[in-house]
Structures are given as structure tokens and as C-alpha cells.
Biopython code that builds the backbone (N, CA, C, O; Angstrom):
import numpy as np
from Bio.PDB.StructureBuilder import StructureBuilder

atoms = [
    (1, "UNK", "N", (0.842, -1.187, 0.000)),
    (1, "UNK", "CA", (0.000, 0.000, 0.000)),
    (1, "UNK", "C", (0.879, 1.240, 0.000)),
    (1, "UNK", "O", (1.528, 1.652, 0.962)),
    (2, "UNK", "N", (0.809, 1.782, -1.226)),
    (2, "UNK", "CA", (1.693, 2.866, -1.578)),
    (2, "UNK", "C", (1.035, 4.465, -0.346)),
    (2, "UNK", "O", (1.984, 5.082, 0.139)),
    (3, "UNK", "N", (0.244, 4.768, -0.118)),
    (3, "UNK", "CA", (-0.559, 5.606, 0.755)),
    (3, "UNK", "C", (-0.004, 5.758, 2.021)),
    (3, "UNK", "O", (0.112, 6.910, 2.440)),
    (4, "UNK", "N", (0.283, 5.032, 2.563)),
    (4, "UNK", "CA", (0.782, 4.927, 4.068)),
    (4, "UNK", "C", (1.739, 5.684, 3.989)),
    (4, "UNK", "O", (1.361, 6.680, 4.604)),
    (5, "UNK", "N", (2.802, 5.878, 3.609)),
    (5, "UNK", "CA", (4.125, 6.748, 3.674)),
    (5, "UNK", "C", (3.668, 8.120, 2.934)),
    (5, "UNK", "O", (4.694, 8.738, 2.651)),
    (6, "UNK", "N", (2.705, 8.706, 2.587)),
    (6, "UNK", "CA", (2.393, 9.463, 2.343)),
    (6, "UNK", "C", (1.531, 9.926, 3.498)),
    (6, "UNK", "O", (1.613, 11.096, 3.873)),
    (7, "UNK", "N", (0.544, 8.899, 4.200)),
    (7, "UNK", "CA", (0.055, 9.776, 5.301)),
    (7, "UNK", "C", (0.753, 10.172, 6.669)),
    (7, "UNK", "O", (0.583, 11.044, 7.522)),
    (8, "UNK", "N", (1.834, 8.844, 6.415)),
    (8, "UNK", "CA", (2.645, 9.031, 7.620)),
    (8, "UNK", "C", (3.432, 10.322, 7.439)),
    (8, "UNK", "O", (3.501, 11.012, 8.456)),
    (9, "UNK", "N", (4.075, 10.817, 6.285)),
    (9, "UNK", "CA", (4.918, 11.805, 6.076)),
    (9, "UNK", "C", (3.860, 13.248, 6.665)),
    (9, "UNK", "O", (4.225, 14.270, 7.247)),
    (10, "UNK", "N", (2.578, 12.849, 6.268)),
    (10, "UNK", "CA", (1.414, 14.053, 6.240)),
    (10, "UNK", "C", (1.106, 14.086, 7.924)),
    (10, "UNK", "O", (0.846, 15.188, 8.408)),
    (11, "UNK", "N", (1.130, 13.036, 8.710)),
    (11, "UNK", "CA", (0.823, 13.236, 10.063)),
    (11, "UNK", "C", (2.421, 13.678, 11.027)),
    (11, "UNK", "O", (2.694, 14.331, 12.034)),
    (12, "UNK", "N", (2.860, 13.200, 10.418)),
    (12, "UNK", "CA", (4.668, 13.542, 11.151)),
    (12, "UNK", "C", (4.863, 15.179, 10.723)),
    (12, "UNK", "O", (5.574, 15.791, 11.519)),
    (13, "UNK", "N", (4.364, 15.935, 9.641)),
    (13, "UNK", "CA", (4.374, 17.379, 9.349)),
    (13, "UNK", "C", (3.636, 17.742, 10.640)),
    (13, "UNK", "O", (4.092, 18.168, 11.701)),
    (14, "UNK", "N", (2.305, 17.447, 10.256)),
    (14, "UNK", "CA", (1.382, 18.190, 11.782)),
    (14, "UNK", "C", (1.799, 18.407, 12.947)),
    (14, "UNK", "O", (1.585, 19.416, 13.620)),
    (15, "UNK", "N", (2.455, 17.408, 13.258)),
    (15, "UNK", "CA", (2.880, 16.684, 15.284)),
    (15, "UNK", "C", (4.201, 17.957, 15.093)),
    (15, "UNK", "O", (4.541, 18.835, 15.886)),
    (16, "UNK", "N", (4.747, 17.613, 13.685)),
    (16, "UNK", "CA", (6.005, 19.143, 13.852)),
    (16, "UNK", "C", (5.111, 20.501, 14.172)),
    (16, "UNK", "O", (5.529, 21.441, 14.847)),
    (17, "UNK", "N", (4.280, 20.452, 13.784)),
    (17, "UNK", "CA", (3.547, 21.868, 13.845)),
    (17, "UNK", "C", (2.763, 22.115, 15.453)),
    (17, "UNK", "O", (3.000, 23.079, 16.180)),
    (18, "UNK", "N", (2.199, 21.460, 15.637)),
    (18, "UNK", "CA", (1.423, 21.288, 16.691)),
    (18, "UNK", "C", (1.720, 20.231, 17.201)),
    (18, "UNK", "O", (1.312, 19.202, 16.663)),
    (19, "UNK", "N", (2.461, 20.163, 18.307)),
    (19, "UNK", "CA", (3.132, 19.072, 18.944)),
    (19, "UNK", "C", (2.271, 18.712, 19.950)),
    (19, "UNK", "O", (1.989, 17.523, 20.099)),
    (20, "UNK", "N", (1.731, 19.709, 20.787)),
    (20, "UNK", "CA", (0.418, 19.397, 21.556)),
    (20, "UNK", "C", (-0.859, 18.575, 21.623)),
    (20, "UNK", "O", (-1.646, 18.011, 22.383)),
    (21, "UNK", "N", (-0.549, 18.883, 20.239)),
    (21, "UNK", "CA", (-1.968, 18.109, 19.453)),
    (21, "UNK", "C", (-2.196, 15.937, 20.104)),
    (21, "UNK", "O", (-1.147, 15.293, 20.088)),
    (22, "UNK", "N", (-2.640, 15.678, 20.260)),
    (22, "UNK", "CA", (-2.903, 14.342, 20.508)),
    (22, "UNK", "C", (-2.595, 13.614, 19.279)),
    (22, "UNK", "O", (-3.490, 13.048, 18.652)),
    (23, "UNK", "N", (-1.345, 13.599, 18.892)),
    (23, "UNK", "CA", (-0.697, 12.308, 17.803)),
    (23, "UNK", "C", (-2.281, 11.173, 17.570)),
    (23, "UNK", "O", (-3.226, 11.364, 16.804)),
    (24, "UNK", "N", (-2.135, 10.425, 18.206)),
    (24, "UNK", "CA", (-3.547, 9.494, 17.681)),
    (24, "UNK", "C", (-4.591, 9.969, 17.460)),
    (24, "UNK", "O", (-5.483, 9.154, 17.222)),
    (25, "UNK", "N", (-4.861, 11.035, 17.440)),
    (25, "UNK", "CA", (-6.253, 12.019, 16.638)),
    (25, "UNK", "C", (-6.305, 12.055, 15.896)),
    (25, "UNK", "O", (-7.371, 11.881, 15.304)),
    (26, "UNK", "N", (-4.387, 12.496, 14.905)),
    (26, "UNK", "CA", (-4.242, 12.239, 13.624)),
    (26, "UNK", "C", (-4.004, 11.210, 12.711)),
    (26, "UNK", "O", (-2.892, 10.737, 12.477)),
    (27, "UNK", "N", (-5.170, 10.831, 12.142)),
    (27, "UNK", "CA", (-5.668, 9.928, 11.157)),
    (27, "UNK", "C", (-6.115, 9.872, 9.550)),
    (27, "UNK", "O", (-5.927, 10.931, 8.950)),
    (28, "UNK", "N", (-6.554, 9.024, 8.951)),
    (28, "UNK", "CA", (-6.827, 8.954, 7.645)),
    (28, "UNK", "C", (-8.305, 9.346, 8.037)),
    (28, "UNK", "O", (-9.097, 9.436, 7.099)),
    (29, "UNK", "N", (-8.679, 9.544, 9.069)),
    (29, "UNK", "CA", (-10.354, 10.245, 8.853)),
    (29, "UNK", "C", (-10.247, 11.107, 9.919)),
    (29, "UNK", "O", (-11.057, 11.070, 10.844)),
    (30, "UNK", "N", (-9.316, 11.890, 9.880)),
    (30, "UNK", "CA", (-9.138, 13.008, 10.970)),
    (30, "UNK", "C", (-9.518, 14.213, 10.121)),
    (30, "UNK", "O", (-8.574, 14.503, 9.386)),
    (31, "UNK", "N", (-10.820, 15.213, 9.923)),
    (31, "UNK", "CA", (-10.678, 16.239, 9.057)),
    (31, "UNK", "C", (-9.767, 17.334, 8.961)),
    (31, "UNK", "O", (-9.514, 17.908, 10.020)),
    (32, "UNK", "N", (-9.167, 17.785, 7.819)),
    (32, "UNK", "CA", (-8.460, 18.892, 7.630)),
    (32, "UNK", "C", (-9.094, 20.037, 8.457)),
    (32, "UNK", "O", (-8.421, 20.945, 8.945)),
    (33, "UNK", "N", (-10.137, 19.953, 8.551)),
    (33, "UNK", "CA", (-10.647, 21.499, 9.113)),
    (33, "UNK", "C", (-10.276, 21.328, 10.854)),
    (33, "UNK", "O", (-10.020, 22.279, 11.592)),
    (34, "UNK", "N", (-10.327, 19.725, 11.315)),
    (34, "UNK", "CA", (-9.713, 19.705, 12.663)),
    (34, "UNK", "C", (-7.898, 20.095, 13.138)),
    (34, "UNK", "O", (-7.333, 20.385, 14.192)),
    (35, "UNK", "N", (-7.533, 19.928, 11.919)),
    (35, "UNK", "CA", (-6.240, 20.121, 11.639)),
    (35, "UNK", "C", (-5.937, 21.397, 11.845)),
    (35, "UNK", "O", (-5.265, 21.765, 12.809)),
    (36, "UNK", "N", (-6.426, 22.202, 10.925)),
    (36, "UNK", "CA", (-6.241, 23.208, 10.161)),
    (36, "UNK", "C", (-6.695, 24.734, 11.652)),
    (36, "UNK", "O", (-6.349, 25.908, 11.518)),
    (37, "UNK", "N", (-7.199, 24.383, 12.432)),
    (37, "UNK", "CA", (-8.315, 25.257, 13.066)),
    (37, "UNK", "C", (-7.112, 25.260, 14.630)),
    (37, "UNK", "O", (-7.095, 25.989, 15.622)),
    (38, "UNK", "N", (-6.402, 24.314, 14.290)),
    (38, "UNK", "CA", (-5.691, 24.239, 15.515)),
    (38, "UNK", "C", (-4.118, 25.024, 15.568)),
    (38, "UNK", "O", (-3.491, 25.205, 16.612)),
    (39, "UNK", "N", (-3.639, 25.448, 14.141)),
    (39, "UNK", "CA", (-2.422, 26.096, 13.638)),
    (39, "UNK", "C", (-3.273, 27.962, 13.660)),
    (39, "UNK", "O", (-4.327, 28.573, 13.487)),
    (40, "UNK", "N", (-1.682, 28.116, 14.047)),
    (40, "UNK", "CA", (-2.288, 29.720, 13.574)),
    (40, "UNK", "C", (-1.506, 30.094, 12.246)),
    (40, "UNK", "O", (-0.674, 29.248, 11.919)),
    (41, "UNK", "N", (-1.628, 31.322, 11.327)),
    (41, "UNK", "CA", (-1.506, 31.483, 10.176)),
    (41, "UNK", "C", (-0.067, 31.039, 9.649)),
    (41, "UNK", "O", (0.201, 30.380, 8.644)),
    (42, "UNK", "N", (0.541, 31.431, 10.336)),
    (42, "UNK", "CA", (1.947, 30.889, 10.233)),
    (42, "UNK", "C", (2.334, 29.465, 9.786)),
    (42, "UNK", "O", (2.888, 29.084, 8.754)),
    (43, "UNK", "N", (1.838, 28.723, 10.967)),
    (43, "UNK", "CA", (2.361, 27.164, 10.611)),
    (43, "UNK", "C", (1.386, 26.976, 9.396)),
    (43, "UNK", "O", (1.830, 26.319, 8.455)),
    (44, "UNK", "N", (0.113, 27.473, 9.303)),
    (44, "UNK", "CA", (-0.552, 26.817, 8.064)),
    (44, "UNK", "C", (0.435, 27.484, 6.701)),
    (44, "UNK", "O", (0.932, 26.719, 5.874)),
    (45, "UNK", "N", (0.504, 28.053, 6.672)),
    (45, "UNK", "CA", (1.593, 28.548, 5.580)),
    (45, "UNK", "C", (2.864, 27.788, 5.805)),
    (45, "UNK", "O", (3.059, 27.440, 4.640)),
    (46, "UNK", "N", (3.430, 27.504, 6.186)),
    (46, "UNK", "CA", (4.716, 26.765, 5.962)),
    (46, "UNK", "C", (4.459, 25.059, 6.454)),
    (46, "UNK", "O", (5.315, 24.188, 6.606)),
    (47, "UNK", "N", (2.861, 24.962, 6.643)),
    (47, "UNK", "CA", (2.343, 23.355, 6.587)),
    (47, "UNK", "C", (2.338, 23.176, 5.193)),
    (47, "UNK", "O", (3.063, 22.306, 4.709)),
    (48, "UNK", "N", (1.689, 23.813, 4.543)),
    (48, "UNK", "CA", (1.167, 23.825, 3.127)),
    (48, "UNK", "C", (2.606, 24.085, 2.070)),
    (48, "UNK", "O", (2.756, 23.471, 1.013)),
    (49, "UNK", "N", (3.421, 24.936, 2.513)),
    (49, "UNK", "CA", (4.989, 24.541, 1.338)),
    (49, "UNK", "C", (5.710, 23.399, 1.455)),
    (49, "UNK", "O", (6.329, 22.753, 0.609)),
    (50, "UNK", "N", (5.483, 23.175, 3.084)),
    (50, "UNK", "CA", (6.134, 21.566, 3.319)),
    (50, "UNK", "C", (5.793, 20.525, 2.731)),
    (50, "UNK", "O", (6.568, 19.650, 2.343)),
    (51, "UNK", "N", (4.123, 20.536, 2.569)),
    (51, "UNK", "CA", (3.847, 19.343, 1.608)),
    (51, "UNK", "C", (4.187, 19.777, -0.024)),
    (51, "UNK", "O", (4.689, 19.131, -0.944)),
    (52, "UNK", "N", (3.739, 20.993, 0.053)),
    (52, "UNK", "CA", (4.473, 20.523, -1.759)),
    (52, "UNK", "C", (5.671, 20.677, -1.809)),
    (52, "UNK", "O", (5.927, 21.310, -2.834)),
    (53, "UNK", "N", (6.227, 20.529, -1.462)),
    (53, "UNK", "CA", (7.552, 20.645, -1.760)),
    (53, "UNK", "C", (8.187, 19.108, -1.219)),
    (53, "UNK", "O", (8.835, 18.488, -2.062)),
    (54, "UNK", "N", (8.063, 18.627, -0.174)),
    (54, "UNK", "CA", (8.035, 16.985, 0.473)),
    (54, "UNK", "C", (7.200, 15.823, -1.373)),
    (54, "UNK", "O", (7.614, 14.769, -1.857)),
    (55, "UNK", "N", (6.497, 16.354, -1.634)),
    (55, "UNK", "CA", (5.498, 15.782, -2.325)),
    (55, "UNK", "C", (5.642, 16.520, -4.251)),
    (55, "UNK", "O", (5.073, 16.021, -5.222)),
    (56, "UNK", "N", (6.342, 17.473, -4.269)),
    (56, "UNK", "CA", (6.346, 18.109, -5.299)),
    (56, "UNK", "C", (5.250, 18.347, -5.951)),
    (56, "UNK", "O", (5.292, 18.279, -7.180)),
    (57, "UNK", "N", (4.384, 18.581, -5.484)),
    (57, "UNK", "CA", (3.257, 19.089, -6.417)),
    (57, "UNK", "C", (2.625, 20.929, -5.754)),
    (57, "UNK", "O", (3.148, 21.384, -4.736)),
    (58, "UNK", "N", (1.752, 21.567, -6.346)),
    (58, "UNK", "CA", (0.729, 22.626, -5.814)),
    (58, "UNK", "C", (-0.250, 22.009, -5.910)),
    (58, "UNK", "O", (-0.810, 21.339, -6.778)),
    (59, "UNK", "N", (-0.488, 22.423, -4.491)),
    (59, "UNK", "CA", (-1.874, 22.398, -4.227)),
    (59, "UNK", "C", (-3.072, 23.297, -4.546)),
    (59, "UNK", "O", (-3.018, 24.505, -4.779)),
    (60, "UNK", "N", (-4.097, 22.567, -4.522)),
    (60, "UNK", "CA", (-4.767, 23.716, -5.401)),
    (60, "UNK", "C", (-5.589, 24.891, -4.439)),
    (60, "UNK", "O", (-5.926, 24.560, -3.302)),
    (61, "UNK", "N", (-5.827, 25.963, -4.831)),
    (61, "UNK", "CA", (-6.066, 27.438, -4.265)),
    (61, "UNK", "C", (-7.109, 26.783, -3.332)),
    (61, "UNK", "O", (-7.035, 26.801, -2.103)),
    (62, "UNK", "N", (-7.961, 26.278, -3.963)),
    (62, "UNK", "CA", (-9.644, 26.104, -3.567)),
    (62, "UNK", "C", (-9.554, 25.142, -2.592)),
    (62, "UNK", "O", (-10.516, 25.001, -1.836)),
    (63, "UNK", "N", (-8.421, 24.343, -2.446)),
    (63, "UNK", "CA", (-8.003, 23.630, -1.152)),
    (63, "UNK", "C", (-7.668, 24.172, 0.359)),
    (63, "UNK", "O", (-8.014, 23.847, 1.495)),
    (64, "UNK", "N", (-6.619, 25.398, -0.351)),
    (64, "UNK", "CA", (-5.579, 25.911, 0.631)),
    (64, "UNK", "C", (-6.822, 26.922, 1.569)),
    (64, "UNK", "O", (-6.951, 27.089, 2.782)),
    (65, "UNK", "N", (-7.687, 27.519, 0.266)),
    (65, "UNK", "CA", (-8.541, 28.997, 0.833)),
    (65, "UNK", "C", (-9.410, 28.737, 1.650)),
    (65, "UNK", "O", (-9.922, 29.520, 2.450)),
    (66, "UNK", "N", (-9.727, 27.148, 1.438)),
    (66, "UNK", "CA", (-11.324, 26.780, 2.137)),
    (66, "UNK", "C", (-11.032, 25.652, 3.072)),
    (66, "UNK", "O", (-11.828, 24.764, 3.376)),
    (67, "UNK", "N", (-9.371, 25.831, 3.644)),
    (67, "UNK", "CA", (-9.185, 24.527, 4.088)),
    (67, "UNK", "C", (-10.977, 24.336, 5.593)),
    (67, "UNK", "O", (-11.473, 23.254, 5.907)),
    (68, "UNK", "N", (-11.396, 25.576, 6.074)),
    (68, "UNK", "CA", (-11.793, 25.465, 7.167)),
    (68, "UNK", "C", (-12.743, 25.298, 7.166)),
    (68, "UNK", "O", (-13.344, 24.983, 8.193)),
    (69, "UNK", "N", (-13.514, 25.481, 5.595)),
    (69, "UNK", "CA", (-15.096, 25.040, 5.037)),
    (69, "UNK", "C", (-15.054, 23.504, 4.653)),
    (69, "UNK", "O", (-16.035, 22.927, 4.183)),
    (70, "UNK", "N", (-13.951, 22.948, 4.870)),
    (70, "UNK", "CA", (-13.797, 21.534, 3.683)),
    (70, "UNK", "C", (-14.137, 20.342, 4.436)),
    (70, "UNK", "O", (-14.172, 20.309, 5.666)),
    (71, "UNK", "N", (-14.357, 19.473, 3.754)),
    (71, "UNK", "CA", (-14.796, 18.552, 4.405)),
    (71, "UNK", "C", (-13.927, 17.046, 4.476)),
    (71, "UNK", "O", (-14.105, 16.029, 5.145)),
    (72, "UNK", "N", (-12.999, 17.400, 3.541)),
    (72, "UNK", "CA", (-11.784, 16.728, 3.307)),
    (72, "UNK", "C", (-11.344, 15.988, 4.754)),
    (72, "UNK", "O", (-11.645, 16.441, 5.859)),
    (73, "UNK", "N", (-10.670, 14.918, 4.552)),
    (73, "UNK", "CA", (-9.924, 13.841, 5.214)),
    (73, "UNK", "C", (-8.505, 14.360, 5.217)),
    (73, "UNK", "O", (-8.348, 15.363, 4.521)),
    (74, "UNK", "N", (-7.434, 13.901, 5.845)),
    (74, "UNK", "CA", (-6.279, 13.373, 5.890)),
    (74, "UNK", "C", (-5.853, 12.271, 4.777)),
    (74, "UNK", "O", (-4.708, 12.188, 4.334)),
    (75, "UNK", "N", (-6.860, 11.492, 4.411)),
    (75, "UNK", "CA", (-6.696, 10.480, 4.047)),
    (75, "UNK", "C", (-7.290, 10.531, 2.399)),
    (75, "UNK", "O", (-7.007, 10.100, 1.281)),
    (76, "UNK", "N", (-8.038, 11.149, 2.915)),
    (76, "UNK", "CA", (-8.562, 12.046, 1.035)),
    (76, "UNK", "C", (-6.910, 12.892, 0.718)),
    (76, "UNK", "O", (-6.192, 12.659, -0.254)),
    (77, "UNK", "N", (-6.665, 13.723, 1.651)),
    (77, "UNK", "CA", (-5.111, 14.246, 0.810)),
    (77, "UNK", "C", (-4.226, 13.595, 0.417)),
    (77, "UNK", "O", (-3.549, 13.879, -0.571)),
    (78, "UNK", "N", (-4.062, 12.469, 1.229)),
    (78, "UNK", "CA", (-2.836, 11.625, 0.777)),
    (78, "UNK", "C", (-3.315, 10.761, -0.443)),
    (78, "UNK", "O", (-2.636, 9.956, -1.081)),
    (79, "UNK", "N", (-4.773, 11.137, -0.651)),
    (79, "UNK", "CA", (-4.995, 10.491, -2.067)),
    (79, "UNK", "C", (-4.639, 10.956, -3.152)),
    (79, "UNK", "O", (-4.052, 10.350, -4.048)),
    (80, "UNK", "N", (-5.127, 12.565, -3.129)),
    (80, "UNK", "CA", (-4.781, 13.553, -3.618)),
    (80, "UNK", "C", (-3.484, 13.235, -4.222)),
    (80, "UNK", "O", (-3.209, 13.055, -5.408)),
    (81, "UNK", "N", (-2.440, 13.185, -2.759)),
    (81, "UNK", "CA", (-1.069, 13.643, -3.601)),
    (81, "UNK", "C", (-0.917, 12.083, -3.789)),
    (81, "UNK", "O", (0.255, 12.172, -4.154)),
    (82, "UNK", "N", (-1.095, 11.088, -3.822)),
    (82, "UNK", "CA", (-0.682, 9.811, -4.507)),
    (82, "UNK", "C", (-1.087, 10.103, -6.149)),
    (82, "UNK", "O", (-0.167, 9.975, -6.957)),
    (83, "UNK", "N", (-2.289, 10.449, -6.606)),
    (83, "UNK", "CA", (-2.760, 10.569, -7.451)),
    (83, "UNK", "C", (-2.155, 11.303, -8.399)),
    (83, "UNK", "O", (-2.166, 10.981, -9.588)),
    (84, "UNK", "N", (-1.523, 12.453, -7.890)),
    (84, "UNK", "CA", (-0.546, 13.432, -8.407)),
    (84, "UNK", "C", (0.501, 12.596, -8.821)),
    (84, "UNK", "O", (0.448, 12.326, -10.021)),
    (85, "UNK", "N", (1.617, 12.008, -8.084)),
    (85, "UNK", "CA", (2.613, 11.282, -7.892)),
    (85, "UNK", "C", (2.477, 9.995, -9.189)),
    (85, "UNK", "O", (3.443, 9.538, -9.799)),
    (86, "UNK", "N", (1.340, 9.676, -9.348)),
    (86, "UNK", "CA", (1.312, 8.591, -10.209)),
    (86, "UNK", "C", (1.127, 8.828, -11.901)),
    (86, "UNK", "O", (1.021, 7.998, -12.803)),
    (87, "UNK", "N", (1.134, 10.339, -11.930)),
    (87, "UNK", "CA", (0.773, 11.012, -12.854)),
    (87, "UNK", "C", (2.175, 11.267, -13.747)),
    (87, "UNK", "O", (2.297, 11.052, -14.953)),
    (88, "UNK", "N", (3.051, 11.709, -12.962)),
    (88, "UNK", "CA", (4.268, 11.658, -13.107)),
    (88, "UNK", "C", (5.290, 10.666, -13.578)),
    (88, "UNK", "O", (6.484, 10.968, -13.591)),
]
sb = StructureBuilder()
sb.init_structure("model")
sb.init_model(0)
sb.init_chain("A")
sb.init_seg("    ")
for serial, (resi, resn, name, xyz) in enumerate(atoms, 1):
    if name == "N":
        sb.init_residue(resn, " ", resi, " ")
    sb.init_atom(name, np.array(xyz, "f"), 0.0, 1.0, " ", f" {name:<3s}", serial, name[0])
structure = sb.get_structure()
């Protein structure tokens, strides 16, 4: 299962960011907006270059702008960027 090292890379970013955070919260059905609501502007900006750049791809605007309306997974992103990755 190619996915796993992609979510693991995606939950090991967070715990850097928010170390406080309860590690086993973060999951493949942990929502971005639970994620996202817990960083202040800062880490979300240098959460979001870490993965593309870890992952080489951009992410898209309508992702980044609405992370706090979204309904998105953890586990939906790491689909995301697998999907990307396989494209390549």
C-alpha cells in the first residue's frame, strides 16, 4: 500500500507543527478542518509549502482557501497527492 508513507509523512508534518496536538487524533479520517483550526496562520503557511515541496506538487487554491469550510480527510489528501505522484 503505496498511501501509508504518504500519510505518515502528512501526520509527522502536523505533530512538527502542533506538537500538543494528541498524535492518535491524527488519522486517515481526521478532518483537515480539525487540523487546520488548531495552527495559527503561520504554521498553516509553511504546513502547506512543506507538503508541496516533500510531495512536489501545488496544491490547489480552492483547497488551501477553504481549508476550514472543507470537508476533506487526511486520508482524502494523501490520495490527492498519490494521485498526483502517479501522474508523473
Amino acid at each position: 500500500m503505496r498511501k501509508q508513507p504518504c500519510l505518515e509523512t502528512i501526520q509527522n508534518l502536523i505533530h512538527q507543527k502542533i506538537p500538543d496536538y494528541d498524535k492518535q487524533r491524527i488519522n486517515a479520517n481526521t478532518l483537515l478542518k480539525e487540523i487546520w483550526i488548531q495552527m495559527n496562520s503561520m504554521q498553516m503557511i509553511t504546513f502547506v509549502v512543506e507538503l508541496e515541496t516533500e510531495f512536489g506538487l501545488e496544491l490547489p487554491d480552492e483547497l488551501v482557501g477553504n481549508m476550514t469550510g472543507s470537508h476533506l480527510t487526511l486520508g482524502d489528501l494523501a490520495d490527492l497527492i498519490k494521485s498526483h505522484q502517479e501522474r508523473l
